[in-house]
C-alpha positions, 0 to 999 in steps of 0.5 A, a space after each residue: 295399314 297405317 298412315 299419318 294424320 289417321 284418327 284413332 277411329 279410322 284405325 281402330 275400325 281399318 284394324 279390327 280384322 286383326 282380332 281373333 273376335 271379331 264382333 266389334 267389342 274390342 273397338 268398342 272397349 278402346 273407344 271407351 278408354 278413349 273417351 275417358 281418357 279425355 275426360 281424365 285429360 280436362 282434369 289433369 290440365 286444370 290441376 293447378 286450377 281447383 282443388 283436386 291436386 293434394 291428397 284425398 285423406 285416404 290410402 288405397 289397398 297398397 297403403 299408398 296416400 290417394 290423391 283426389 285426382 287418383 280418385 277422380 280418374 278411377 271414378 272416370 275409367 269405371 263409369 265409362 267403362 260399366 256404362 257401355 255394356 262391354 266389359 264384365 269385370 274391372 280391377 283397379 290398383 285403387 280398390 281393395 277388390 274386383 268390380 262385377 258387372 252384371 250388364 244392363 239386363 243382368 245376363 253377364 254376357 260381356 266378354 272383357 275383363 279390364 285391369 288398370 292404374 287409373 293415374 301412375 305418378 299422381 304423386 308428381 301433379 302437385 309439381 306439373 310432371 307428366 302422369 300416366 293411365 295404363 290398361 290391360 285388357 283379357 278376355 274371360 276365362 269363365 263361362 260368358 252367362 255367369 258373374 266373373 271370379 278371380 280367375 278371370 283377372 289372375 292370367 298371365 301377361 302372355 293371355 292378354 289380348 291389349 294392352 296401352 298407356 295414355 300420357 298427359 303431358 306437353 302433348 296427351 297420347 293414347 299408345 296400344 297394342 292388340 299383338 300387331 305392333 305398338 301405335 301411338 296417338 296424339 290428342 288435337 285439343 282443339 278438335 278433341 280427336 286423337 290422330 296417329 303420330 307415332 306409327 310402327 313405334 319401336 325400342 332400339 336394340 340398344 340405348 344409352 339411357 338407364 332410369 331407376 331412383 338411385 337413391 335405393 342403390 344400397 337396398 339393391 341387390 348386388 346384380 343391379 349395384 353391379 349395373 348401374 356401375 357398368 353404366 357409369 364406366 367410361 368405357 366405349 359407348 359408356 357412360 351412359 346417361 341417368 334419367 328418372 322421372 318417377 312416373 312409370 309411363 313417363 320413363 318407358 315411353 321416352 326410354 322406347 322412342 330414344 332407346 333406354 332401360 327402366 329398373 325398378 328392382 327388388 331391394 332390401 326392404 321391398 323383396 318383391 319389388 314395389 311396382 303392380 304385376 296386373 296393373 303396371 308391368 303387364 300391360 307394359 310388358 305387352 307394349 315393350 314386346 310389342 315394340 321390340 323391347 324385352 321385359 324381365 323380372 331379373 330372371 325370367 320373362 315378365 309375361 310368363 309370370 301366373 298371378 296368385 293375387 290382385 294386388 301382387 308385385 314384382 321387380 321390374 326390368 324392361 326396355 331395348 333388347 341388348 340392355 335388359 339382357 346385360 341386366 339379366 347377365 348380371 342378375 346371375 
């Protein structure tokens, strides 16, 4: 049951039935994110104001430069996260490895591994556009009792049990999914509490936006050149309308609510494309499936992909049905 003006705990604790385990750890968990979220959401809104906007001096484990509040919000999500005896393992887009933990008395006993991009398009505080966290949440495929492997974080999309995006922008919202449908909240600053805005959200079947940094199209394979002029044709519903913002979680939240397609394909000098598979295009995955949506990697489902490494990429097409089939029309 969902109704307006609904805090995000009132739905969390109305909709924990819907989970297959039941023990009130998943709440818990995106009780967690909630709370660092707003934690992350204070920062970002007095970029302009201290010196935590700019690069930090250091280049994470894509070899991408890390701006401070990058940093800052990593350090935010894994406190909050490992102080809470809930998860037993993390792994962040800005770390080399896998974090272990142990739990208060040393026992492993957790059950949820979190994968995350603690800040998507940092690049774009220094100029006051909307950023993003997304996350990822499975449960362990090792035996409960012992310290977490690799394997626990390498399953495919289709394993996960939840998945969200929070967007710090003119408004902050929290967006999840649990498998039940995609909701979103929005954050009251004045009371520091998230309330359901955005109930049962849904892509169109269709739409007429299509985002991707053109800038790229002579790398672009030929499918996705072959699109993007598809788009500009003046025929029928066409042209559509180009809108890229640069900050992934920008450009799928609007492309869902307003109907749309977001490409970040593979190109010449990038052939396995330049976005996360564990960190961004999963857990964005799951919410577009979640909302109606469908997303591809040109040729097959995002989520049935098996991971072989934790920092893996992979070409990214996803948003309304019809558009990423025409996509896929193409591709072959």
């Amino acid at each position: 049951m969902t109704r307006k003006n609904q805090t995000l705990g009132e739905f969390i604790i109305e909709n924990q039935k819907d989970f297959p385990y039941a023990s009130g750890e998943l709440s818990r968990l995106i009780n967690s994110i909630r709370l660092a979220a707003k934690m992350v959401n204070h920062e970002v809104n007095k970029a302009g104001l201290v010196d935590i906007t700019g690069a930090a001096g250091e280049t994470n484990i894509q070899g991408e430069d890390q701006q401070k509040l990058d940093v800052l919000a990593n350090e935010t999500f894994i406190n909050t996260l490992t102080n809470r005896e809930i998860v037993c393992g993390i792994a962040s887009e800005e770390n080399d490895e896998f974090i272990t933990i142990k739990g208060q008395k040393n026992d492993h006993r957790n059950n949820y591994v979190v994968l995350m991009d603690p800040l998507d398009g940092s690049s774009n505080i220094d100029v006051n556009v909307s950023v993003g966290t997304i996350f990822s949440i499975y449960r362990r495929v090792t035996p409960t009792g012992t310290p977490v492997t690799l394997e626990d974080f390498l399953q495919p999309g289709n394993l996960q049990v939840a998945a969200g995006y929070i967007i710090y922008g003119t408004s902050t919202m929290l967006v999840y999914t649990t498998g039940h449908g995609v909701n979103g909240f929005t954050l009251n600053p004045a009371l520091g509490t998230y309330y359901l805005s955005h109930p049962n959200m849904r892509f169109p079947d269709d739409g007429t936006i299509y985002s991707v940094n053109e800038g790229n199209y002579i790398h672009f394979p030929q499918g996705i050149k072959d699109y993007i002029k598809y788009c500009q044709e003046e025929k029928e519903d066409r042209p559509y309308t180009s809108r890229y913002i640069g900050s992934l979680v920008s450009d799928i939240h609007r492309n869902m609510i307003k109907g749309g397609i977001y490409m970040y394909p593979s190109t010449s000098t990038s052939p396995n494309g330049k976005l996360r598979l564990l960190y961004e295009c999963n857990p964005m995955a799951f919410i577009t499936e979640q909302a109606g949506g469908k997303a591809s990697d040109g040729y097959r489902r995002i989520m049935d992909i098996k991971p072989t490494e934790l920092h893996e990429r992979t070409p990214f097409i996803c948003g309304s049905k019809n558009m990423v089939e025409k996509v896929e029309s193409f591709m072959e």
